[in-house]
TORKOL-742017 format. One record per residue (C-alpha): residue number from 1; residue in one letter; x, y, z. Coordinates in Angstrom, 3 decimals. Each point is the difference from the previous one (the first is absolute). Example, Ala and Ser with C-alpha at 12.3 -4.5 7.8 and 13.67 -1.06 7.14 Angstrom:
<pts>
<pt><i>1</i><aa>A</aa><px>12.300</px><py>-4.500</py><pz>7.800</pz></pt>
<pt><i>2</i><aa>S</aa><px>1.370</px><py>3.440</py><pz>-0.660</pz></pt>
</pts>
This chain:
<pts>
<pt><i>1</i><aa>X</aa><px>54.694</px><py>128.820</py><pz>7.796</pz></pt>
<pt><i>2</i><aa>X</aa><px>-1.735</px><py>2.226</py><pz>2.542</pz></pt>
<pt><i>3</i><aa>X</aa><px>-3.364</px><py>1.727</py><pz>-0.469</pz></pt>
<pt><i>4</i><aa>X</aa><px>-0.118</px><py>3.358</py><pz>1.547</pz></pt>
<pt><i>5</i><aa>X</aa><px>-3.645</px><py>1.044</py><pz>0.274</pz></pt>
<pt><i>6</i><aa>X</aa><px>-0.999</px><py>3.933</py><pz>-0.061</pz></pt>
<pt><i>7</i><aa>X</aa><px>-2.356</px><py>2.343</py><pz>-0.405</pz></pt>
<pt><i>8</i><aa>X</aa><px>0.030</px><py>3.160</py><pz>-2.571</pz></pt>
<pt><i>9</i><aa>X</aa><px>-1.963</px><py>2.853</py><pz>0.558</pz></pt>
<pt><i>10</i><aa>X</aa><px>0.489</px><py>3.570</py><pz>-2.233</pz></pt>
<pt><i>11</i><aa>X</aa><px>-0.842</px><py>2.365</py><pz>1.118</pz></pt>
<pt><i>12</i><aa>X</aa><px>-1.641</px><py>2.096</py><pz>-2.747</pz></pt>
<pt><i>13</i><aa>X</aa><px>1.080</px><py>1.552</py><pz>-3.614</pz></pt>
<pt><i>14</i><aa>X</aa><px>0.660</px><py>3.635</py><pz>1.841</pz></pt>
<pt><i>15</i><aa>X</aa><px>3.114</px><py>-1.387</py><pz>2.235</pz></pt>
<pt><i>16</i><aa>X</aa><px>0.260</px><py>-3.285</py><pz>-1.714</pz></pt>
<pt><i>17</i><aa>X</aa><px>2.149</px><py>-2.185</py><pz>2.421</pz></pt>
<pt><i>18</i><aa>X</aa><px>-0.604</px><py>-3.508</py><pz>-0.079</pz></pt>
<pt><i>19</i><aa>X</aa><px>0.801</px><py>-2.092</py><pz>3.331</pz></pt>
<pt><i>20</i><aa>X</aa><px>0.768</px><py>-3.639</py><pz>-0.437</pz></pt>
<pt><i>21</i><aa>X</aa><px>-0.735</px><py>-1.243</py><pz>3.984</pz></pt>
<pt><i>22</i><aa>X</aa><px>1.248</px><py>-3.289</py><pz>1.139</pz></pt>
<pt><i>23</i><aa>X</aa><px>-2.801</px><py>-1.956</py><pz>1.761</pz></pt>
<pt><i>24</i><aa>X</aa><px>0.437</px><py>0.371</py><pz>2.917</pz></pt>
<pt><i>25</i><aa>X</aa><px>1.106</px><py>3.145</py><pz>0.196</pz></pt>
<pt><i>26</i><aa>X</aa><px>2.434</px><py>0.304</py><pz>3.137</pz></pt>
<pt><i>27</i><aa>X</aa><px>-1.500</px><py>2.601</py><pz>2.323</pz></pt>
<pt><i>28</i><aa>X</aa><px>3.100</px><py>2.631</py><pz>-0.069</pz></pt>
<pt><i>29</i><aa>X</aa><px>2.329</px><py>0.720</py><pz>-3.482</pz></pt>
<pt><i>30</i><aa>X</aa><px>2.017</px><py>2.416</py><pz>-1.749</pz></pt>
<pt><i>31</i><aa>X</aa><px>0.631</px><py>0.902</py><pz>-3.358</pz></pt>
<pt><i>32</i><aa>X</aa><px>3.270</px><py>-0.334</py><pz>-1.735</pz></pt>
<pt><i>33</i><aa>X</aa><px>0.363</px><py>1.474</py><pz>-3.638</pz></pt>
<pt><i>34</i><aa>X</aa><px>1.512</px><py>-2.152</py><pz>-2.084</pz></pt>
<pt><i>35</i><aa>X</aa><px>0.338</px><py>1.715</py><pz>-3.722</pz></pt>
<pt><i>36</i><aa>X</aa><px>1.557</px><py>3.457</py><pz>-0.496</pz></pt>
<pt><i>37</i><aa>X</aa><px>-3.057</px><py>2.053</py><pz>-0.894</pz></pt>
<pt><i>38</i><aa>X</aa><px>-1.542</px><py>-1.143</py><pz>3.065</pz></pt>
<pt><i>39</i><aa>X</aa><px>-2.950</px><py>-1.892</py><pz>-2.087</pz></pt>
<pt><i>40</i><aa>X</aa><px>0.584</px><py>-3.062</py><pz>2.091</pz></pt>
<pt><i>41</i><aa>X</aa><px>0.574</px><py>-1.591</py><pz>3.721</pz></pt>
<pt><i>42</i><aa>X</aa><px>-0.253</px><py>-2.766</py><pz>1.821</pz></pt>
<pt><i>43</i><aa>X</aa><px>-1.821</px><py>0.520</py><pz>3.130</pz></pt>
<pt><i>44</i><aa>X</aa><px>1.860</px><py>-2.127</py><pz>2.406</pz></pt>
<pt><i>45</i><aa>X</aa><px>-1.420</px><py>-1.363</py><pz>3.561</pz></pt>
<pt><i>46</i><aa>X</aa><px>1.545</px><py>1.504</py><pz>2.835</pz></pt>
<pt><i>47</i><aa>X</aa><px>1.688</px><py>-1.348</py><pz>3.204</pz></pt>
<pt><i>48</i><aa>X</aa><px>-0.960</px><py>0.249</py><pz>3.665</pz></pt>
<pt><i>49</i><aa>X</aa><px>2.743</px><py>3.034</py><pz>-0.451</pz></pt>
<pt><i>50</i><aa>X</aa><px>-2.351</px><py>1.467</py><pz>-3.160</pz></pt>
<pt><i>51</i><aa>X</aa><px>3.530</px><py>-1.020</py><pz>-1.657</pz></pt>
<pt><i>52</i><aa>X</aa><px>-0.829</px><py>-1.541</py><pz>-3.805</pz></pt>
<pt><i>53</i><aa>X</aa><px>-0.044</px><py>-4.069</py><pz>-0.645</pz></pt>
<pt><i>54</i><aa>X</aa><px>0.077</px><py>-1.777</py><pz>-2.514</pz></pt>
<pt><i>55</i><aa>X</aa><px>-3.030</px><py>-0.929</py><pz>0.074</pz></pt>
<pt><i>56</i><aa>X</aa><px>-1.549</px><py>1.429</py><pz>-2.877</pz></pt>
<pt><i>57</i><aa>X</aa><px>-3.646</px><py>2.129</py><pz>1.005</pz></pt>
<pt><i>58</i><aa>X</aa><px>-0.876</px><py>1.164</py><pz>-3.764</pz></pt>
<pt><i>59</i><aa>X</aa><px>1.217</px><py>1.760</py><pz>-3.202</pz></pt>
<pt><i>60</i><aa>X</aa><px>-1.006</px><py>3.540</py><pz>-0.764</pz></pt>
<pt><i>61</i><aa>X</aa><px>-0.282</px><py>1.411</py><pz>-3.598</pz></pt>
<pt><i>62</i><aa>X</aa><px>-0.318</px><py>3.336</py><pz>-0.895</pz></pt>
<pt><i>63</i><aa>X</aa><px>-1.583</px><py>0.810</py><pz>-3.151</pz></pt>
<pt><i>64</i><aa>X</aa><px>-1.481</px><py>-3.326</py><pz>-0.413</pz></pt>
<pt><i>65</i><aa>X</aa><px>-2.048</px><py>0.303</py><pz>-2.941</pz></pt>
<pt><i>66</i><aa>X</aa><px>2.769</px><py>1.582</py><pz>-2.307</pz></pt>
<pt><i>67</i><aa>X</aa><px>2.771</px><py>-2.245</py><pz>1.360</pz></pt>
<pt><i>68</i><aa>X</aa><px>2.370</px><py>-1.565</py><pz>-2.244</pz></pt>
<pt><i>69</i><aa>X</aa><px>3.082</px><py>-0.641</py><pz>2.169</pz></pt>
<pt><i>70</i><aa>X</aa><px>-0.474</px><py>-3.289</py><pz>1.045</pz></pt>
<pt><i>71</i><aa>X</aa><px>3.897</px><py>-0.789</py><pz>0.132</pz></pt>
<pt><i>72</i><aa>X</aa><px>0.104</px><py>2.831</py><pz>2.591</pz></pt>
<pt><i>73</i><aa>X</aa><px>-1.920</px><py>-2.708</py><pz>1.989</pz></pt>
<pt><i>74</i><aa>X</aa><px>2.272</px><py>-1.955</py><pz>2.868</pz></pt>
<pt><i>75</i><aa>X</aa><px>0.501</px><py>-3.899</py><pz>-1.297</pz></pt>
<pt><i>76</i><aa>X</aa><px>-2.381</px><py>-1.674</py><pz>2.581</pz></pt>
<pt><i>77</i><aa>X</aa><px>-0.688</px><py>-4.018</py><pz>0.480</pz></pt>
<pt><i>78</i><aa>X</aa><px>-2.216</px><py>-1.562</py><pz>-0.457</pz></pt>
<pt><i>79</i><aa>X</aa><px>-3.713</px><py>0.504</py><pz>-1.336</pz></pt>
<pt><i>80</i><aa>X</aa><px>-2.359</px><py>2.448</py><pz>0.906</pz></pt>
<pt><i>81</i><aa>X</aa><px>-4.016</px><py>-0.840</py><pz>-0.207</pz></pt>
<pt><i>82</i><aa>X</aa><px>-1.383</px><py>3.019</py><pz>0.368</pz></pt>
<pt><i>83</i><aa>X</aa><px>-4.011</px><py>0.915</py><pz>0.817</pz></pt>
<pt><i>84</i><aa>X</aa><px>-0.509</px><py>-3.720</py><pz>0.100</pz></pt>
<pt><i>85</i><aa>X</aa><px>1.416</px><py>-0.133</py><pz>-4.090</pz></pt>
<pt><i>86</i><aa>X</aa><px>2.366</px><py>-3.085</py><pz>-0.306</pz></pt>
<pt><i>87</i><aa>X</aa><px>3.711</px><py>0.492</py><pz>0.470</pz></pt>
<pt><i>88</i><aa>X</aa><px>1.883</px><py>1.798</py><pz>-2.490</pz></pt>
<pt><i>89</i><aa>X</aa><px>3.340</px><py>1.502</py><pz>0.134</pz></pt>
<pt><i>90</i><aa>X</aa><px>0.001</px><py>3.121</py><pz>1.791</pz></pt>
<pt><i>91</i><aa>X</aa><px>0.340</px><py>2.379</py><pz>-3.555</pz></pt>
<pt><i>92</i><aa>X</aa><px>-2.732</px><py>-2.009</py><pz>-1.480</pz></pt>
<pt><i>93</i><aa>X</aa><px>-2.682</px><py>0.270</py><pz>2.714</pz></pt>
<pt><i>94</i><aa>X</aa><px>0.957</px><py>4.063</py><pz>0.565</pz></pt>
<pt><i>95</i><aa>X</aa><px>-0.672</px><py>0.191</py><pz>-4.289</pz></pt>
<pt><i>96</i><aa>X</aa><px>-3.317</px><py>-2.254</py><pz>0.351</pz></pt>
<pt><i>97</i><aa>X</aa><px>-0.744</px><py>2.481</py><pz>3.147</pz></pt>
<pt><i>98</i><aa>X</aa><px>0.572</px><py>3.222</py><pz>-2.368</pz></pt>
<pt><i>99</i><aa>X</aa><px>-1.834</px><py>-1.364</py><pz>-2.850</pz></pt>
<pt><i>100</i><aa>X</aa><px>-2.852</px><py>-0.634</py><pz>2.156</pz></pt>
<pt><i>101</i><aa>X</aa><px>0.185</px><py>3.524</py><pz>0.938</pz></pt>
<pt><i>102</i><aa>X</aa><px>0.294</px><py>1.590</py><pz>-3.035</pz></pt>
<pt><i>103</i><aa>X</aa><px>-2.990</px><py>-1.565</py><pz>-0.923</pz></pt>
<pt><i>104</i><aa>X</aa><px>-2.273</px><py>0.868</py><pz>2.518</pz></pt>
<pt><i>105</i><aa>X</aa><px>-2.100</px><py>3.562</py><pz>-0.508</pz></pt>
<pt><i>106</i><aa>X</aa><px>1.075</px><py>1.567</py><pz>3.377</pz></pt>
<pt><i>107</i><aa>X</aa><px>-2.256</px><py>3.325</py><pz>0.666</pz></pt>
<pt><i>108</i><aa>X</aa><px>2.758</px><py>3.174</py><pz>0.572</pz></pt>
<pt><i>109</i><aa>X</aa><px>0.328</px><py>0.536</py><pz>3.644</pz></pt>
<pt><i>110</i><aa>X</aa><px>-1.143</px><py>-3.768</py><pz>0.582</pz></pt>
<pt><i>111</i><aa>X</aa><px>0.962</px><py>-1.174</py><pz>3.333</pz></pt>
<pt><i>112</i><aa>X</aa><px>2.592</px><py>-3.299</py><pz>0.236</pz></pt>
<pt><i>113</i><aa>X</aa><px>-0.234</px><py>-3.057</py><pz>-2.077</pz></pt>
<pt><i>114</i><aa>X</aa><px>0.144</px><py>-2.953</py><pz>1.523</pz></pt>
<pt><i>115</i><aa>X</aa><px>0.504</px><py>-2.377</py><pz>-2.593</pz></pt>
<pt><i>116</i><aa>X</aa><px>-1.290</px><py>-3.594</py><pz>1.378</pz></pt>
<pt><i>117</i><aa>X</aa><px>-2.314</px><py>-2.743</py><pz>-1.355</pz></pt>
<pt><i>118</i><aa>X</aa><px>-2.417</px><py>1.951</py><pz>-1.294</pz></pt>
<pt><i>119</i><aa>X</aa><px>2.156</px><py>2.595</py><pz>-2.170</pz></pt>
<pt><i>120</i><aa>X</aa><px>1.634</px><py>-2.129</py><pz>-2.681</pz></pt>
</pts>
């Protein structure tokens, strides 16, 4: 089973988008929605045409902390360890990723978290 390893960084209660970035991140991507309420895309690598792969870049998530939709979440293989954590399914690690959230004491107007290492 592949291991897919990423990156998340929020960036902040006040907009409250949560980026899941694939390490490495290709240099050039778009985003393509992927639920109906437009709370979720993939961001996909692009081509030497800027035309979308399949080669997957990163998940956006908007509304992160208060996000209960996970089945509005694409089926993706494979594991994903994210921040270094050990693989987990991909709707496991995002819920371990929101409960860390939701338990840190962000200041209002706080800059972006980056949630490595050192923030769990």
């Amino acid at each position: 089973m592949s291991i897919r390893r990423a990156s998340a960084l929020w960036d902040g209660p006040a907009e409250d988008v949560l980026w899941l970035l694939i390490d490495p991140l290709p240099e050039f991507w778009s985003i393509e929605p992927v639920d109906q309420h437009g709370r979720v895309a993939l961001l996909r690598a692009l081509d030497e045409r800027e035309l979308p792969t399949e080669e997957l870049a990163g998940i956006e998530v908007a509304g992160f902390l208060s996000f209960e939709a996970w089945d509005s979440l694409p089926d993706l293989p494979g594991r994903w360890a994210i921040d270094g954590d050990e693989p987990r399914p991909l709707v496991e690690a995002l819920r371990r990723v929101q409960a860390a959230l939701r338990g840190q004491l962000l200041p209002a107007g706080d800059g972006a978290a980056d949630l490595g290492e050192g923030s769990r």
